[in-house]
C-alpha positions as CSV (number, residue, x, y, z in Angstrom):
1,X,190.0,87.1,56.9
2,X,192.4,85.9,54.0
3,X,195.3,88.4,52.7
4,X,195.4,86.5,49.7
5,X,195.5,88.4,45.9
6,X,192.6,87.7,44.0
7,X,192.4,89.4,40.1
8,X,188.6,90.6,40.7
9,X,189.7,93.4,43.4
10,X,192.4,95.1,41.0
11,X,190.2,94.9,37.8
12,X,187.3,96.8,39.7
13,X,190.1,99.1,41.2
14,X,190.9,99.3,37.1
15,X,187.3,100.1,36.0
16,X,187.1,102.1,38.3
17,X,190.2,104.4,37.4
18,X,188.8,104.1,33.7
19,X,184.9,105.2,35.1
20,X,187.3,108.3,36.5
21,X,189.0,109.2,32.7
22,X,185.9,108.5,30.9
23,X,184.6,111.1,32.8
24,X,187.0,113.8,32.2
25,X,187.1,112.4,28.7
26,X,183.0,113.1,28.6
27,X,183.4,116.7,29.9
28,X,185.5,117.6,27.3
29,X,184.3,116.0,24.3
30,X,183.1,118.6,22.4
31,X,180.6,117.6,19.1
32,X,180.9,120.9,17.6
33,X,184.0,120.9,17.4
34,X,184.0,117.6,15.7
35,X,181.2,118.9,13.2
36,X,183.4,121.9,12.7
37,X,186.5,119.5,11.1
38,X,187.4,120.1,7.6
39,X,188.0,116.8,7.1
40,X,189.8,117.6,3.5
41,X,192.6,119.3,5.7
42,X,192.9,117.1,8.6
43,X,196.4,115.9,7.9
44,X,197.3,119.8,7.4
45,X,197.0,120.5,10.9
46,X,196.8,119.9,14.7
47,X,193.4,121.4,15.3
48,X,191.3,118.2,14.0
49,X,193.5,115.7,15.8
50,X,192.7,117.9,18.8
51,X,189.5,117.8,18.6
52,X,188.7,113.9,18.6
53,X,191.2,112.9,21.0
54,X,188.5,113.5,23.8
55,X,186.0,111.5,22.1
56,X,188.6,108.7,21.2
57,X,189.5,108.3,24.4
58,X,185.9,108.4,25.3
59,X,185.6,105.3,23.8
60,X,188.9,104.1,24.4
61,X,188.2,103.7,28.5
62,X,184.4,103.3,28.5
63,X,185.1,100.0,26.5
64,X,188.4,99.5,28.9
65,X,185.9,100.2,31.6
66,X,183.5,97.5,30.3
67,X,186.2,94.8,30.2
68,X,187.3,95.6,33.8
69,X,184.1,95.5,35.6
70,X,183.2,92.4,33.9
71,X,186.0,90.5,35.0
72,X,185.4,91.8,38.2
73,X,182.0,90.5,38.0
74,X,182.7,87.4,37.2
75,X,184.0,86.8,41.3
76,X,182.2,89.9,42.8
77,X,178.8,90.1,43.7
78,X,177.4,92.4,41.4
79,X,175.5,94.5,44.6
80,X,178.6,94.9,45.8
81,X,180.9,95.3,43.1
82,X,178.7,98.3,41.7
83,X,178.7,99.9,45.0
84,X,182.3,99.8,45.7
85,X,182.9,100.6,41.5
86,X,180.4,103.4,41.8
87,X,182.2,104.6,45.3
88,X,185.8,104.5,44.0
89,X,185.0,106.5,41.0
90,X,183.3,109.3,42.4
91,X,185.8,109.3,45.0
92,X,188.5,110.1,42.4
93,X,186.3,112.7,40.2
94,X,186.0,114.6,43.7
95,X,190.4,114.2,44.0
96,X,190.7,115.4,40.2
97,X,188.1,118.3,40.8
98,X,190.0,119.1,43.8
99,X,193.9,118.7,43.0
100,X,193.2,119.2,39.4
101,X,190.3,121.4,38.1
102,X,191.1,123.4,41.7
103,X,187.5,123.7,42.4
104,X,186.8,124.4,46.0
105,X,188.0,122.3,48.9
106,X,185.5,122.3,51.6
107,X,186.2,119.8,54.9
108,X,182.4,118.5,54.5
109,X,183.5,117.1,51.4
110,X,186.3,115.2,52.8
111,X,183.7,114.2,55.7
112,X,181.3,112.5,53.2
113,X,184.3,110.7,51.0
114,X,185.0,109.5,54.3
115,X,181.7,107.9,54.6
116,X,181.7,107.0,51.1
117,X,185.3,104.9,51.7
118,X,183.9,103.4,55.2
119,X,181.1,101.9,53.1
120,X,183.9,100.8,50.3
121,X,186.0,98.8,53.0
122,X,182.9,97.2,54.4
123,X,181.6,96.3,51.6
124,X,184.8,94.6,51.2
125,X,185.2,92.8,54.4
126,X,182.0,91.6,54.5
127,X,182.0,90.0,50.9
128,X,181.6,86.9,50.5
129,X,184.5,84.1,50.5
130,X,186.2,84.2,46.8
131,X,186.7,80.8,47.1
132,X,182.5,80.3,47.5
133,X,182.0,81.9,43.7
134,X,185.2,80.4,42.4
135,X,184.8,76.6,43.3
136,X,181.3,77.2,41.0
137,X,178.1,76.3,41.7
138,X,177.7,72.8,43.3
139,X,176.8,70.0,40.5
140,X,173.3,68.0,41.3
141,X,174.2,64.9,43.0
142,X,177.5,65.6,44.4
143,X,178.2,67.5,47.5
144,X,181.0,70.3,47.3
């Protein structure tokens, strides 16, 4: 097993941080109060500001999201990199309910995020070499 630092592992780390705040950003997107804008008064005051800064940063880390997990795929196998992408992020939507929205801790919960994390690390251990994907697929008529 190699300790060496490859890119791939912090941009899905990174998407998946960005799958957490689009989330939250989701939740509290609200159209109507978007429809409700007088647009004719939006420099007046805070209120329409308020209202789109949800759905800006909406956008803002579901396309930061995109950019992440594609580098990531580009060295991850995709099986695995939406697994441990998928894992990580609800992961930290369960932290953020917790610590955050203070919604109920309950041990079970912990239990399963265990499971959830034990599936995480071996997924990554058992990956496949990073040096496999990055040498590139071998070219017809030479041997790698």
């Amino acid at each position: 097993m190699s300790l060496s630092f490859n890119p791939a592992w912090l941009y899905l780390l990174l998407a998946s941080v960005m799958e957490v705040c689009w989330n939250y950003s989701l939740k509290y997107t609200k159209i109507s109060d978007i429809k409700a804008i007088d647009w004719s008064q939006f420099f007046t005051s805070t209120a329409g500001i308020m209202a789109l800064i949800p759905a800006i940063c909406y956008v803002g880390f579901g396309v930061g999201n995109v950019i992440f997990f594609s580098k990531a795929l580009n060295v991850i196998p995709a099986s695995t990199a939406f697994a441990i992408w998928m894992g990580l992020a609800l992961v930290g939507i369960k932290i953020v309910d917790t610590l955050v929205l203070k919604e109920a801790f309950r041990w079970v919960h912990v239990v399963y995020i265990g499971f959830i994390l034990v599936g995480i690390i071996g997924l990554k251990l058992s990956a496949a070499p990073d040096d496999a994907k990055a040498a590139g697929p071998p070219v017809e008529g030479h041997a790698h």
